[in-house]
N, C-alpha and C positions, 0 to 999 in steps of 0.2 A: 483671793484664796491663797492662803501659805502653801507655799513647796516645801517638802520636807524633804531634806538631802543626806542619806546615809554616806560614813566614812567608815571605810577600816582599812587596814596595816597587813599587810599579811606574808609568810617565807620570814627568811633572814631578815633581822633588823639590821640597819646603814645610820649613817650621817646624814641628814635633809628630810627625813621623815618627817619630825613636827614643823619644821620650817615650809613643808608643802603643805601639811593640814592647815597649816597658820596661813598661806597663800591663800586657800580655797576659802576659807572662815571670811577674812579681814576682805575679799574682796566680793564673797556673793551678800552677807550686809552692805558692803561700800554700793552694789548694784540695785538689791531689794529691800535692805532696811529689813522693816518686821514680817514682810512677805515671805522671813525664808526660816525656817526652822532644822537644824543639823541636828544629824543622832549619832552616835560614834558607835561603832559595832565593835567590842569588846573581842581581842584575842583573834584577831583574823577572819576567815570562812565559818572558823570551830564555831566563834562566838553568832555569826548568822545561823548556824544549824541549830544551835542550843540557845535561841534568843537573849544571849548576851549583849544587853545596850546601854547606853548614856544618853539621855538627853543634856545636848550641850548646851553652853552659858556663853557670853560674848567673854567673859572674864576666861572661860576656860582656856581661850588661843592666846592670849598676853605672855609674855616669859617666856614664850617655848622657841622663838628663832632659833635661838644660840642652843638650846639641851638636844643631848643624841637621846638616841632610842626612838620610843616612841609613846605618848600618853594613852593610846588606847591598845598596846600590849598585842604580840603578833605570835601566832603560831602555824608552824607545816601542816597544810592538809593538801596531800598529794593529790594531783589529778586523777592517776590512773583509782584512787581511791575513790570519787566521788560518787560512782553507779555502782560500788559496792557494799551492799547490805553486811554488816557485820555484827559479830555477837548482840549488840545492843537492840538490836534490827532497826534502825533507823535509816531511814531513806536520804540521805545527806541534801540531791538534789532539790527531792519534796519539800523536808524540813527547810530550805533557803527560802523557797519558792514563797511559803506560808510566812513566812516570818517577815520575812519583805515586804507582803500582803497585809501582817497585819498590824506590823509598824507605820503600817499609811505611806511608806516610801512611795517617792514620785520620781526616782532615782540613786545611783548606789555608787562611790566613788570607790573603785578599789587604787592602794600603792603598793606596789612591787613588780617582782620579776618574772623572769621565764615561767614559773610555773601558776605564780599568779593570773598572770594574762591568760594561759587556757584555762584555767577558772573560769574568768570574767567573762570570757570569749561562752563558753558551756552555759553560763545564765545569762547571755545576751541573746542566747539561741533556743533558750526557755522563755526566750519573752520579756526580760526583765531590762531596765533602764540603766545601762551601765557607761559609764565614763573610767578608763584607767590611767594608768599617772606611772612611767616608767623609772623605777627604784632597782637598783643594784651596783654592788662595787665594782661587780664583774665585767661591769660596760658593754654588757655582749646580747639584749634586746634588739630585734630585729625593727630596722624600719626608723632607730632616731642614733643621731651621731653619738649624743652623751646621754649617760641616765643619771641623774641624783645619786651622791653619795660616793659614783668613781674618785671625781678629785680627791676629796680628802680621804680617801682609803688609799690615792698613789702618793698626797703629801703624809703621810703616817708610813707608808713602807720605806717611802723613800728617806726617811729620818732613821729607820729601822738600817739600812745597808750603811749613808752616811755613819755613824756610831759603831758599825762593826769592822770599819775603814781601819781606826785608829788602833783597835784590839787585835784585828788579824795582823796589823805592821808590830805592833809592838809584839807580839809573839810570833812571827814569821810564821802566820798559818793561814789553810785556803779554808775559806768560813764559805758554806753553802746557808744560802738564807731561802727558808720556802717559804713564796706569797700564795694569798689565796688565790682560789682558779683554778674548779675540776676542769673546766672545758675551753674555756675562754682565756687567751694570753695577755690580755690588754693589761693590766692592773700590772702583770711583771714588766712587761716590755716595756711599758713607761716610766714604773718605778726603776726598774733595770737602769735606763739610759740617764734619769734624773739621776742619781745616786752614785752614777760610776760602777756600774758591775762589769767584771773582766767576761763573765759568760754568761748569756740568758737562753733560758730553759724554757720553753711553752709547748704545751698540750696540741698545737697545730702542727708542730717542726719535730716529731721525732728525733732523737738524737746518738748519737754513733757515741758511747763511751769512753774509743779511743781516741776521736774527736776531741774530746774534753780534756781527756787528761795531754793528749799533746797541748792544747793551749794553757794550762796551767803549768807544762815544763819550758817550755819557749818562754813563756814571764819568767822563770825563774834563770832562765837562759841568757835574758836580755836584762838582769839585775834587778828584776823584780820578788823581793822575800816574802811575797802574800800572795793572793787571790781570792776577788768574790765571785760567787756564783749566787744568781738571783734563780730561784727554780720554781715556777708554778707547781703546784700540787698536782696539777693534773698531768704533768710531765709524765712521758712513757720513752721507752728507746726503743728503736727500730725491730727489733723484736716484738718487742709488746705490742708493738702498733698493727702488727698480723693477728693477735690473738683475741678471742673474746673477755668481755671483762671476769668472769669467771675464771677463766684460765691465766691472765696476769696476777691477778689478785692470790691466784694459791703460790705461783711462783715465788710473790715477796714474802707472803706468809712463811713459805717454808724455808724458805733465807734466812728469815727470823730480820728484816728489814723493815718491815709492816707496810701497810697499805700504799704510801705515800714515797714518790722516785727518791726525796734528798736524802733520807737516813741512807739507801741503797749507794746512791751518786755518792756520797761523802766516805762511805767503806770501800770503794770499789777506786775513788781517787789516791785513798792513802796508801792501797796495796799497792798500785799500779805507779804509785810517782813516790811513795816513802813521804810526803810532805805530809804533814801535819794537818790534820782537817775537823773540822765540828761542826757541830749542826745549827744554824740558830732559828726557832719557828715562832713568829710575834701572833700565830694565831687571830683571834679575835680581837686585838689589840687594833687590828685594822680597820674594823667596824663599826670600832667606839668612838665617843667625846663629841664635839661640837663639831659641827661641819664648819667646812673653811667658808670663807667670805665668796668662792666660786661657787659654789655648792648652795648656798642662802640665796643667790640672786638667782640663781637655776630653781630654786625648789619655788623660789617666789614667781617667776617667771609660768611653769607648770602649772603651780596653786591656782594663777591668779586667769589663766587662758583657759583651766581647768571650768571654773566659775561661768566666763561668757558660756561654753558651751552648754551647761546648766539651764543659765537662762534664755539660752536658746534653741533649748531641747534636742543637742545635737549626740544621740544616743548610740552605742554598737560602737567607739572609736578610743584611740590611744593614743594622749597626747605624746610629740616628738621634738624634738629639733634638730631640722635639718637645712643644714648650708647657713649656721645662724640665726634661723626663722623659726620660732615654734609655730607647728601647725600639728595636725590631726592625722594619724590613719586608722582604717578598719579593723575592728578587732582579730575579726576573718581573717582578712591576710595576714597578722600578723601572728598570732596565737601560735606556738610547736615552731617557732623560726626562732634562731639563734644568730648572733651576729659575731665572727669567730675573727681572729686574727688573718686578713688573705695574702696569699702569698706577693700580691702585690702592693699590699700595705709601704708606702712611703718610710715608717720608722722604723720596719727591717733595713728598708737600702741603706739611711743614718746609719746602724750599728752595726750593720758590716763596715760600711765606710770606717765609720772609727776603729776596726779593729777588734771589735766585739764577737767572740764566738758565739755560733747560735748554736751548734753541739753539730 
């Protein structure tokens, strides 16, 4: 009897996404041949509620290692949204339930991140056969060292700071670069050190604004005409870090700052030190293109442990890698846990060591 194995994509799109559909594809045929039949679930969770599907072709997985994005198209559908009936009145949970039902599914691979996973976690506690696959540039999934798509979104920023090297010296200006990362530091703190940032900024390490700007006058003290600053998005200063998100968020509004610490950090350096300062934000740029060659053997690696568990009916879990070894945890445990920069992280001691301000 054929197993039919649902896939979908779902949150933020990364680098490694079809390179792990391509993983699961190329090796549960390599295991069952015509025993296995894949459905691609169209547009994330959305396309599970609204019975958006493909049924897939072995030709569909060919060409796609190396292409970003992803071929069966991802969209946000929040958790906290899932039990709520909304204008449409559509039961989100119900509608998955049926539609899983009546695709014949005999299991359902979701890839992505934090909010994916309590997804996956919420219909694996509905009953439903679920295997998940951790996706995010954020690196900050609870329970595996690396996720798909971190590396090449830290080789992408880190070419981002490299390039702004050359333009802040030739103009003697401190260039504030903000990476992505509401919550999670990893993606700066690595790009940060890769790159040569004079100061890194992360959403775990509050930071003292006078802190900063003394490090960027001591470089200029000690013959230094630039400075970079790598800043997470999710950066707040010691103040904000008391306050609720409501209450930060009117503070920059009404600065006329916006949302986000760099544009504020980069007006509050120039007053404070007279140095010349700009903003540079690469966005989505970090997200994009082909994943690096670490990132293909990681996605393939996933894809392909993904598949045993498959056929081994080994349901309710999320692939990880840990100490080197991919293996499996519970969805349960892991689901609503994030994996955040700690203060005894090894690559803070490095970038004090070098001299790097952490604010």
């Amino acid at each position: 009897m054929k197993k039919r194995v649902g896939i979908l994509t779902s949150g933020g799109d990364c680098p490694g996404l079809n390179a792990t559909i391509r993983g699961v594809a190329k090796a549960l045929y390599e295991r069952m041949g015509e025993n296995v039949e894949i459905i691609g679930i169209l547009n994330g969770y959305s396309g599970l509620i609204n019975g958006e599907y493909r049924n897939m072709k072995r030709e569909d997985f060919s060409g796609i290692l190396t292409l970003g994005g992803t071929i069966l198209g991802t969209k946000r559908t929040p958790y906290k949204q899932m039990r709520v009936i909304g204008e449409d009145e559509v039961d989100k949970v119900a509608a998955m339930k049926q539609n899983y039902k009546n695709l014949k599914l005999d299991c359902l691979l979701t890839l992505g991140g934090n909010g994916t996973h309590k997804n996956a976690n919420l219909l694996s506690q509905e009953g439903l056969n679920i295997i998940a696959l951790p996706k995010t540039i954020d690196n900050d999934i609870y329970g595996t060292d690396v996720t798909f798509g971190f590396h090449t979104a830290v080789d992408i920023a880190t070419e981002v700071i490299d390039r702004i090297h050359t333009t802040a010296g030739s103009h003697s200006r401190v260039m504030c670069i903000e990476i992505m990362g509401n919550k999670a530091g990893w993606l700066t703190l690595y790009s940060g050190i890769a790159g040569g940032a004079d100061i890194i900024l992360l959403p775990e390490l509050p930071y003292d604004i006078d802190r900063v700007c003394s490090a960027v006058e001591k470089r200029a003290k000690n013959g230094s005409n630039f400075s970079i600053l790598a800043v997470a998005e999710g950066a707040m200063d010691c103040e904000e870090a008391r306050m609720k998100r409501k209450e930060w968020m009117a503070r920059r509004l009404k600065d006329g700052t916006g949302v986000t610490a760099t544009n504020r950090i980069a007006a509050q350096i120039q007053k404070m030190t007279g140095a010349e300062t700009r903003v540079c934000i690469p966005g989505h740029m970090q997200r994009g293109g082909s994943p690096s060659a670490y990132d293909r053997v990681l996605a393939t690696q996933f894809g392909s442990y993904a598949a045993k568990l498959v056929e081994a009916e080994h349901y309710g879990v999320t692939v990880a890698m840990v100490n080197n070894h991919v293996t499996e945890n519970k969805l349960e445990e892991i689901a609503g846990k994030s994996r955040n920069v700690p203060d005894s992280c090894d690559l803070l001691a490095v970038a004090r060591r070098m001299g790097i301000s952490l604010g």
